[in-house]
Backbone as a chain_set.jsonl record, in Angstrom:
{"seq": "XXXXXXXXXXXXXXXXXXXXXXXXXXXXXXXXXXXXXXXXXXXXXXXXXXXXXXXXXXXXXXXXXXXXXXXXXXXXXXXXXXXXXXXXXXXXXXXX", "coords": {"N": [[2.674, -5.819, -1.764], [2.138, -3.057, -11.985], [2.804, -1.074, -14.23], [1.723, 2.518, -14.376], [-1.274, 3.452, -14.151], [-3.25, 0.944, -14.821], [-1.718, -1.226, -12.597], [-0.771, -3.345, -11.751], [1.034, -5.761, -9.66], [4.082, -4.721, -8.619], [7.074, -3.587, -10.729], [6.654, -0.053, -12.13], [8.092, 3.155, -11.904], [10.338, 5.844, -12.155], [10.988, 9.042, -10.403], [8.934, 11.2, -9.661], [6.345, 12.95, -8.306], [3.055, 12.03, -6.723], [2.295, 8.536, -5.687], [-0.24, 5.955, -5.66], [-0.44, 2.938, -3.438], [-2.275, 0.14, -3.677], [-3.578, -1.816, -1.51], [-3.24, -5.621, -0.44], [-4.85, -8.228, 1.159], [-5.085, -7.761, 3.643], [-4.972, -8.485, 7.259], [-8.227, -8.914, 8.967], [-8.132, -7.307, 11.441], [-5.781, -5.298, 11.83], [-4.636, -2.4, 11.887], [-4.703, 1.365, 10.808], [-2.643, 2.746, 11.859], [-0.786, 0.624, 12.062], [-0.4, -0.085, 9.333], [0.946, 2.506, 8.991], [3.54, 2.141, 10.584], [4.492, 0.146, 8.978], [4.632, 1.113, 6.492], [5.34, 3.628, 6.584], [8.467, 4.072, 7.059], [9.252, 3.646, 4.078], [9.302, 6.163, 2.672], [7.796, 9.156, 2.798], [4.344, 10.083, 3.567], [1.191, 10.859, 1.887], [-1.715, 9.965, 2.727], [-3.34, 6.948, 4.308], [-5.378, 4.598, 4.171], [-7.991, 2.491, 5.238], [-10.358, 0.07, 3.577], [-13.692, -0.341, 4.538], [-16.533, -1.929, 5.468], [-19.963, -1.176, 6.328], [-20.656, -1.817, 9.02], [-18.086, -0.775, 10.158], [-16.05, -2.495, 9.944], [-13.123, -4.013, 8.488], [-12.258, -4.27, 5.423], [-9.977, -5.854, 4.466], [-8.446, -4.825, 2.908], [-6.663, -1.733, 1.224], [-5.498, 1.236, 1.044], [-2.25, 2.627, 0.373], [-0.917, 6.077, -0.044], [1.813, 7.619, -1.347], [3.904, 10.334, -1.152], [6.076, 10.755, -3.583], [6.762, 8.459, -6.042], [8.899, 6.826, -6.054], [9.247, 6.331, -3.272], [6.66, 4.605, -3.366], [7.493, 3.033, -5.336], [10.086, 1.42, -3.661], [8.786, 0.238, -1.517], [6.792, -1.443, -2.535], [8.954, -3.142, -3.297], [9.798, -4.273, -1.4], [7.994, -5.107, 0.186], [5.906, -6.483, -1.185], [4.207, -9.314, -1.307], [5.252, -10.285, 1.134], [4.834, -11.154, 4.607], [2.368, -9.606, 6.59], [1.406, -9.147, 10.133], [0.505, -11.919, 9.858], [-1.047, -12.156, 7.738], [-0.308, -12.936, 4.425], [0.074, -10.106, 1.978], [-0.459, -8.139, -1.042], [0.508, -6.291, -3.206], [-0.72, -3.382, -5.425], [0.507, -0.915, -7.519], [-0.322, 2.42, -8.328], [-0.316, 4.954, -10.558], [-0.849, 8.248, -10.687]], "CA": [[2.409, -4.091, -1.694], [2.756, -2.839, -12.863], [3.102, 0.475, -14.122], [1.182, 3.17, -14.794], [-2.752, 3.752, -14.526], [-4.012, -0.044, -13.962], [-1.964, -1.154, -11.311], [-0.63, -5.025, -11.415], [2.16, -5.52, -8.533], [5.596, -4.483, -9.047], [7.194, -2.242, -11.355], [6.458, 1.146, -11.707], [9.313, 3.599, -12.508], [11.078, 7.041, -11.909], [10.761, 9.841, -9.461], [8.233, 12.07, -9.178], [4.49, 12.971, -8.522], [1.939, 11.251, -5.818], [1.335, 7.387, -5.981], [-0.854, 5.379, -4.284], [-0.34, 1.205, -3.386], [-3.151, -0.887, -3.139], [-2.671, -3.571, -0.428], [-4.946, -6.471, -0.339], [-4.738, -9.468, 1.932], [-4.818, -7.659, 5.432], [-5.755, -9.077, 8.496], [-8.958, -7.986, 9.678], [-7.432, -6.717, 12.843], [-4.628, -4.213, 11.327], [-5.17, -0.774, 11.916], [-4.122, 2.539, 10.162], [-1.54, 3.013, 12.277], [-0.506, -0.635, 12.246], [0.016, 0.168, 8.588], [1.55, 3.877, 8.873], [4.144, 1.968, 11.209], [5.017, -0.547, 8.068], [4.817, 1.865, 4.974], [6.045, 5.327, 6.507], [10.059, 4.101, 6.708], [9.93, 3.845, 3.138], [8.681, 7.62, 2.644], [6.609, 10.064, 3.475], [3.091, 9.418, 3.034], [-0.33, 11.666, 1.748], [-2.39, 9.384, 3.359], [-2.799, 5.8, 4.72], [-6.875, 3.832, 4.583], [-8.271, 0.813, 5.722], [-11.285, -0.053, 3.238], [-14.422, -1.018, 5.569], [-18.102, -2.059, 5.607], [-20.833, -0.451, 6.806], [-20.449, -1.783, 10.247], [-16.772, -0.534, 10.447], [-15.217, -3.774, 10.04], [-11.619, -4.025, 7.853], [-12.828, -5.847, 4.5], [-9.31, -6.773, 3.966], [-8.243, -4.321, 1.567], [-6.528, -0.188, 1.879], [-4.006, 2.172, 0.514], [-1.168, 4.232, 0.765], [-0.373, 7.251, -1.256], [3.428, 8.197, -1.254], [3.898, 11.381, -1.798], [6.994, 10.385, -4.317], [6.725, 7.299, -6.628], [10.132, 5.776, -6.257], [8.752, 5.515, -2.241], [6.168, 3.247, -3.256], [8.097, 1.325, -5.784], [10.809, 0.865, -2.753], [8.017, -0.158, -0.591], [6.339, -2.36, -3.145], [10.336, -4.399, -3.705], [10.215, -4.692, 0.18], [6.479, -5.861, 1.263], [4.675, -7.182, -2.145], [3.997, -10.834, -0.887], [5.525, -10.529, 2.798], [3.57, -11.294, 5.947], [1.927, -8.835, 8.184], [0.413, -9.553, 10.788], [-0.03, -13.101, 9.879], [-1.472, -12.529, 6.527], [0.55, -11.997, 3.081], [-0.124, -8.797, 1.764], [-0.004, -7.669, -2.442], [0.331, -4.427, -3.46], [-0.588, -2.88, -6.614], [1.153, 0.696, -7.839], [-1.196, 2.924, -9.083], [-0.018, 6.317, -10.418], [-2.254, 9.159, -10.914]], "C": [[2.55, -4.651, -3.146], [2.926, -1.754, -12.489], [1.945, 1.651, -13.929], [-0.666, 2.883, -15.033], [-3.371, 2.573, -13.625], [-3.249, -0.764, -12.661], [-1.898, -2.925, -11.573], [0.354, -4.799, -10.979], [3.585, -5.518, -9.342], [5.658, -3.731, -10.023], [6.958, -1.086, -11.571], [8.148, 1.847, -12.348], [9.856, 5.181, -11.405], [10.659, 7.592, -10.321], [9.467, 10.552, -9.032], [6.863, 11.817, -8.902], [4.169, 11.635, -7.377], [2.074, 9.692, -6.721], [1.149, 6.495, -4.942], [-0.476, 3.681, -4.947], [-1.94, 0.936, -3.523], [-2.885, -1.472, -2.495], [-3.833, -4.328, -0.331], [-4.134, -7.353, 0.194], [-4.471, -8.773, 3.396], [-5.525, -8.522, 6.167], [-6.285, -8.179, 8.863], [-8.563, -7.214, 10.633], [-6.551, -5.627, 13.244], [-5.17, -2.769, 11.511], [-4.4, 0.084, 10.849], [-3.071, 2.835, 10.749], [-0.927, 1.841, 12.391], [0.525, -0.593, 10.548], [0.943, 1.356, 8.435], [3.161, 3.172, 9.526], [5.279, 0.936, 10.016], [5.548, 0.116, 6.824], [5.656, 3.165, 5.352], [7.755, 4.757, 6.426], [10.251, 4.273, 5.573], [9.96, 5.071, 2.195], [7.949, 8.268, 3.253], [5.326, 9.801, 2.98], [1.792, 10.731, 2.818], [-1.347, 11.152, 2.885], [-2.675, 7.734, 3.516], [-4.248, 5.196, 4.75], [-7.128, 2.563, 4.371], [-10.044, 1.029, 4.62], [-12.222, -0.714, 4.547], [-15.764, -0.993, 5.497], [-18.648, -1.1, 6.203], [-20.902, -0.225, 8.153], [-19.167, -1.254, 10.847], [-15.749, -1.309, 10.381], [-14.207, -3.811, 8.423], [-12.588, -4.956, 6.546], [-11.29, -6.227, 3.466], [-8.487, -6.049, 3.255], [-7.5, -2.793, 2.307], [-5.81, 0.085, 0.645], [-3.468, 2.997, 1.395], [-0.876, 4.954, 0.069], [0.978, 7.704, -0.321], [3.251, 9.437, -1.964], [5.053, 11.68, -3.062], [7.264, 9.19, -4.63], [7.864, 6.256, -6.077], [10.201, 5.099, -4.681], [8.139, 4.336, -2.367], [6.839, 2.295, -4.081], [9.283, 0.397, -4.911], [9.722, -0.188, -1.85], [7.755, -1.933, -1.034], [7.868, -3.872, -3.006], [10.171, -4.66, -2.76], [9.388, -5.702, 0.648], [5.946, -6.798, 0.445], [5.085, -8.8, -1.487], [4.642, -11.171, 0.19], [4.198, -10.648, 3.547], [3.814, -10.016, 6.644], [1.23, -8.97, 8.402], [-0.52, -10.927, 10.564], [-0.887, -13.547, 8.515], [-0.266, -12.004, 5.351], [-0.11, -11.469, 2.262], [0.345, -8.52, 0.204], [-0.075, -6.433, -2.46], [1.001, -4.033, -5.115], [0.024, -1.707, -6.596], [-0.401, 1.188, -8.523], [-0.645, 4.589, -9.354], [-0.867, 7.197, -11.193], [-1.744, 10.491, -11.584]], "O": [[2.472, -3.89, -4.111], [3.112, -1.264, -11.375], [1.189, 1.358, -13.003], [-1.154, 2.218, -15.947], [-3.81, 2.663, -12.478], [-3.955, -0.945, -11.669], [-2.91, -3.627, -11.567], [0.98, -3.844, -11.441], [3.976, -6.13, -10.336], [4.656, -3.131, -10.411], [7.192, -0.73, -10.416], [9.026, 1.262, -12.982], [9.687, 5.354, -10.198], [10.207, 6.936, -9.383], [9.059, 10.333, -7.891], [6.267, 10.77, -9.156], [4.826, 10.604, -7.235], [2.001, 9.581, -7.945], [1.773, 6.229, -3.914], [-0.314, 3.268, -6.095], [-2.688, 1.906, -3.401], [-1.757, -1.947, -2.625], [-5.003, -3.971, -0.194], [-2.937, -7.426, -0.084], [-3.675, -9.278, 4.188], [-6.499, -9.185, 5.81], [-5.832, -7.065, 9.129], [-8.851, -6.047, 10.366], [-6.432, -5.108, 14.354], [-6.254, -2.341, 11.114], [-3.566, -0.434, 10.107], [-2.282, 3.352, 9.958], [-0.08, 2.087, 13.25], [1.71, -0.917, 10.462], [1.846, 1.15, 7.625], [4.123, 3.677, 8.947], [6.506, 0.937, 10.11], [6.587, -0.182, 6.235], [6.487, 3.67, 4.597], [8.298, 5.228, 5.427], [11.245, 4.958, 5.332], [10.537, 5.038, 1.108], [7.437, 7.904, 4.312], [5.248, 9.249, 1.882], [1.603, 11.487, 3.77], [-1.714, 11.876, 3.81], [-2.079, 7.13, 2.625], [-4.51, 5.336, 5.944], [-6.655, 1.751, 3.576], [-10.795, 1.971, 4.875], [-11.706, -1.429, 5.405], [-16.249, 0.138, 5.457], [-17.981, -0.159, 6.634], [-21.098, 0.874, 8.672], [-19.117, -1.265, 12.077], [-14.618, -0.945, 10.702], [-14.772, -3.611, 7.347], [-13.326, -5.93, 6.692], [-11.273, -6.654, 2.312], [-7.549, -6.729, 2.839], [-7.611, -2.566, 3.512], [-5.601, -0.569, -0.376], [-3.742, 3.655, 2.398], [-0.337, 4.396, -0.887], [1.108, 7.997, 0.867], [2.66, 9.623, -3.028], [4.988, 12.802, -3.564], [7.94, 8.549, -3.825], [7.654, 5.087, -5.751], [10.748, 4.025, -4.432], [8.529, 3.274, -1.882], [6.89, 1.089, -3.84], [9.523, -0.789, -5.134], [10.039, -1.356, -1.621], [8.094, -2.999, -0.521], [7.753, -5.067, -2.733], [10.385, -5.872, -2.768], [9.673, -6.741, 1.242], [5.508, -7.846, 0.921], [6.23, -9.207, -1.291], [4.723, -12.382, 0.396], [3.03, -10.38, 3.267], [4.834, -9.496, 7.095], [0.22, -9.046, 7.703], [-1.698, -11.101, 10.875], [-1.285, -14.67, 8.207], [0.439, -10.997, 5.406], [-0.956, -12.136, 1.666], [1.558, -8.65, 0.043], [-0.7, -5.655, -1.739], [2.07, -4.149, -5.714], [0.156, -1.292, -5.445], [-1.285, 0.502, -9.036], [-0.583, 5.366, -8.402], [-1.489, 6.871, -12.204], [-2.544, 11.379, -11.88]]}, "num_chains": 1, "name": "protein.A"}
């Protein structure tokens, strides 16, 4: 699962206001709720997407928007470079 704007893993800061992860390295196979089941303990969430081709197929990639920063930077200390689902998983911050 940096700071501010661009978005290199880890850090990040305070409380407030929407921010979204990046996650890259899924396994094709992961669903939205596969993810909602990993990211929601560490907050509440806006919303949760699986990037995907044309044909519908996972290309590997999503987000999560926390609806309160200091969720995703918990998230980020927890997951950035863990396995799920058999692949290990980065995650940028991005706050908006």
């Amino acid at each position: 699962m940096g700071g501010a704007g661009g978005g290199s893993g880890g850090g990040g800061g305070g409380g407030g206001g929407p921010c979204r992860l990046q996650v890259q390295g899924l396994h094709v196979n992961i669903s939205e709720d596969d993810l909602k089941a990993v990211f929601e303990p560490f907050g509440e969430t806006d919303f949760i997407a699986i990037e995907k081709d044309g044909a519908g197929k996972s290309m590997g990639s999503g987000y999560v928007q926390y609806r309160q920063t200091q969720h995703a930077v918990l998230a980020v200390s927890q997951l950035n470079g863990r396995g799920l689902h058999s692949s290990t998983v980065q995650l940028n911050l991005s706050r908006f």
